[in-house]
Residue, then its C-alpha position, 0 to 999 in steps of 0.5 A: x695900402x693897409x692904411x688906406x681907410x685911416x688916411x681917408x677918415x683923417x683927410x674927411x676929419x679934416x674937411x670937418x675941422x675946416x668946417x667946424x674951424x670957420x663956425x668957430x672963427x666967427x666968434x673967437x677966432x680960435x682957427x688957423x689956417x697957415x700956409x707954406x710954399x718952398x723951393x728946395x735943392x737936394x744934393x743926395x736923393x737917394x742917400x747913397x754913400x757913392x753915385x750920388x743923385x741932386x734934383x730940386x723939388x718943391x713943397x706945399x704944404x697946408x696946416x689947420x688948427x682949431x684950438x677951443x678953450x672952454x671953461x673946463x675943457x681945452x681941445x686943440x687939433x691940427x691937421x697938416x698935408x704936405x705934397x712934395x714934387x721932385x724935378x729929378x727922382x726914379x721911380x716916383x717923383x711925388x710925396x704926398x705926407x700926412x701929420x694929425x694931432x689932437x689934444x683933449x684936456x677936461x678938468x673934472x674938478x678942481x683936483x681931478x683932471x684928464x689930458x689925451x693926446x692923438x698923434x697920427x703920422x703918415x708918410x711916403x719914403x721916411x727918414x725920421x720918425x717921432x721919439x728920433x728913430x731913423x726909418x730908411x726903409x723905401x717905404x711908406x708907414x703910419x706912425x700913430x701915437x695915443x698918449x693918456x695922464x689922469x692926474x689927482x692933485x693930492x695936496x697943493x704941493x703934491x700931485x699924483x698922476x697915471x699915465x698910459x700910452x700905446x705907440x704902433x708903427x706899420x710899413x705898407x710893404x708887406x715884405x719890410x712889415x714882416x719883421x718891422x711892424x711894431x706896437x708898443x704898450x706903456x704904463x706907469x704912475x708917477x708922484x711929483x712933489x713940489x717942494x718950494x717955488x723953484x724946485x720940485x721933485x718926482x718919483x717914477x715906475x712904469x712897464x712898457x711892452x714892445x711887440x714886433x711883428x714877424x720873428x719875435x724881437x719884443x721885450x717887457x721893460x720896467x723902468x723905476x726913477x726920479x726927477x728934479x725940475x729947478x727954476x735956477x733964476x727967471x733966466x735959466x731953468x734946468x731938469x734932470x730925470x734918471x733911474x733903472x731900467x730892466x729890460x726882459x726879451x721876449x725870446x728866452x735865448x737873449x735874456x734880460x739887459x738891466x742899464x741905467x737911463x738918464x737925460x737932462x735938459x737946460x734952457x737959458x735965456x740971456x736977453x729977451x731976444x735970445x734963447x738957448x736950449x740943450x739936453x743929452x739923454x741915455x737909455x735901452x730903446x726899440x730897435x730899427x734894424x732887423x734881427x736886433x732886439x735892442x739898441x743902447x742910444x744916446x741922444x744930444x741936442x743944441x738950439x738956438x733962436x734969436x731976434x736980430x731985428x724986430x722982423x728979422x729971426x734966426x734959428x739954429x739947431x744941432x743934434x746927434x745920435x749914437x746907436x749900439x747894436x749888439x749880436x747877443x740882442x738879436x736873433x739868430x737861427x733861420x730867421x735871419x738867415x733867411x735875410x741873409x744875415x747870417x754874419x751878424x756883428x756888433x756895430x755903431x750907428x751915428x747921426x749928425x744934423x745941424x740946420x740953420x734958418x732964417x725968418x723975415x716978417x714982411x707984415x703981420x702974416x707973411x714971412x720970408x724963409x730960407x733954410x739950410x740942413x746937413x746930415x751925416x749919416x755912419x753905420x758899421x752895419x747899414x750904408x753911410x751918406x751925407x746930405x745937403x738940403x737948401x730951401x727957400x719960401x714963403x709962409x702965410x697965415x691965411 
């Protein structure tokens, strides 16, 4: 695997963080090591629209973190390895998943500060990749996310902040890293502004490239808005952030999209044992089908958590995601005829998940779950499917 030396450092890290984790534990308990063990029932295995396959699997998985608070400097990392064992799958009946984060703020004064944060993916036969771009490509890929703020607290009330952030996606597969490889560079500043207690306001320029590997698919976006963040009551807070977007391809043929962007978000809380969270968010975003440059997306999400009881939790999630692809953004000519594409068309992409769970605590650091999850999955341009996931198990904080 090209990652393979990455996937060894990360996993010697974390024999590492093990070892720094009990040295710390002995004196602010500030390591974790949790554990989860599940039974799972999958009806659609393969994701196929007919001749569908079920199989039972089950899943271990591992989690640590270590989180310092020092005077000036907070550093938080984790570290979780999940194995996946299917009682029905061709040709491999095994997933072995890796998920690292690493957090590191430092307040260099009082009006000065930095904040990192390390985000490493590396996983076998994806289906979601961070920032919800659907991989369903058969392989497996590192995902890996650096992201950087260096803030200046100009006044009480004003805050000045530069951002950079560099995001990279590689498929093992040689054949599918050739046109889906990508990095992405991003820049930008941002002013916020905190006009009273509830409200506060913020300005917003950044660019961002985008890289693909093979045929040239890339693009350099400029992006300039504003927000507004508002503590409505001590029950609801909302946010909305919006703006223009320009987005110049590479490949002179396709030329530049100019849209605007847009999401907000609200959180409400009815009682202490309730809480409820909803967002819709608009914008031009990289694409996952090769050769489309682009894709107009547009995102919704609905959560739901509540206390039934003192140990009795339930959770309720539902999302959806509309993708559009369109033939004057993608590239033409022998590179996509070479993968028989030649008969390029504008098409849709939608996709529904809802999922419900349930968590019993059966004392201070055992629980009991059980989960359900469905997915529908509609394209004009790639096969549809439907899935059912059902799980049971255990979770233990050791």
């Amino acid at each position: 695997m090209k990652w393979t030396t990455t996937a060894g450092a990360f996993v010697l890290a974390g024999s590492i963080l093990v070892g720094v984790g009990y040295a710390a534990e002995e004196s602010s308990q500030s390591f974790q090591i949790k554990n989860r063990f599940r039974v799972g029932w999958n009806d659609n295995v393969y994701e196929t629209e007919k001749n569908t396959e079920e199989s039972f699997y089950l899943v271990e998985e591992l989690e640590f973190v270590l989180n310092l608070d020092l005077e000036q400097t907070f550093l938080g990392a984790r570290y979780r390895p999940t194995l996946m064992l299917w009682e029905n799958r061709e040709p491999d009946d095994s997933d072995f998943h890796h998920e690292a984060d690493l957090i590191f703020a430092h307040n260099f004064t009082p009006r000065l500060s930095l904040s990192l944060k390390e985000t490493l993916r590396i996983a076998e036969l994806p289906e979601l990749i961070d920032r919800g771009v659907i991989a369903r490509e058969n392989d497996d890929y590192l995902y890996n996310l650096l992201d950087g703020v260096l803030g200046y607290k100009v006044s009480d009330a004003t805050r000045l902040e530069l951002g950079g952030r560099y995001t990279t996606l590689q498929y093992d597969n040689s054949e599918v890293a050739s046109t889906d490889d990508y990095d992405i560079y991003a820049a930008g500043v941002t002013l916020r502004q905190q006009l009273q207690r509830e409200t506060a306001i913020n300005v917003e320029a950044r660019m961002e490239q985008i890289e693909y590997d093979g045929p040239d698919r890339g693009s350099d976006t400029l992006y300039v808005g504003a927000g507004l963040e508002e503590i409505f009551s001590p029950n609801l807070v909302g946010s909305v952030r919006g703006g223009l977007q320009r987005k110049d391809f590479s490949n002179s043929d396709l030329g530049t999209e100019d849209s605007p962007y847009a999401d907000v978000s609200l959180t409400y809380l009815p009682s202490p044992k309730t809480r409820l969270s909803g967002g819709l968010g608009y914008s031009l975003f990289e694409s996952d089908i090769f050769p489309y440059a682009n894709q107009d997306r547009t995102l919704a999400f609905l959560t739901l958590a509540h206390d039934l009881t003192a140990r009795l939790q339930l959770f309720l999630a539902a999302s959806y995601q509309n993708s559009v692809y369109h033939t004057d953004e993608s590239i033409d000519g022998d590179a996509a005829s070479s993968d028989g594409l030649e008969n390029l068309a504008d098409g849709d992409e939608d996709v529904w998940q809802l999922s419900a769970r349930s968590s019993y605590k059966l004392n201070r650091n055992n629980y009991l779950e059980a989960q359900i999850s469905l997915l529908t999955f509609e394209s004009e341009l790639r096969e549809d499917f439907d899935r059912t996931r059902v799980e049971l198990g255990w979770r233990t904080q050791l």
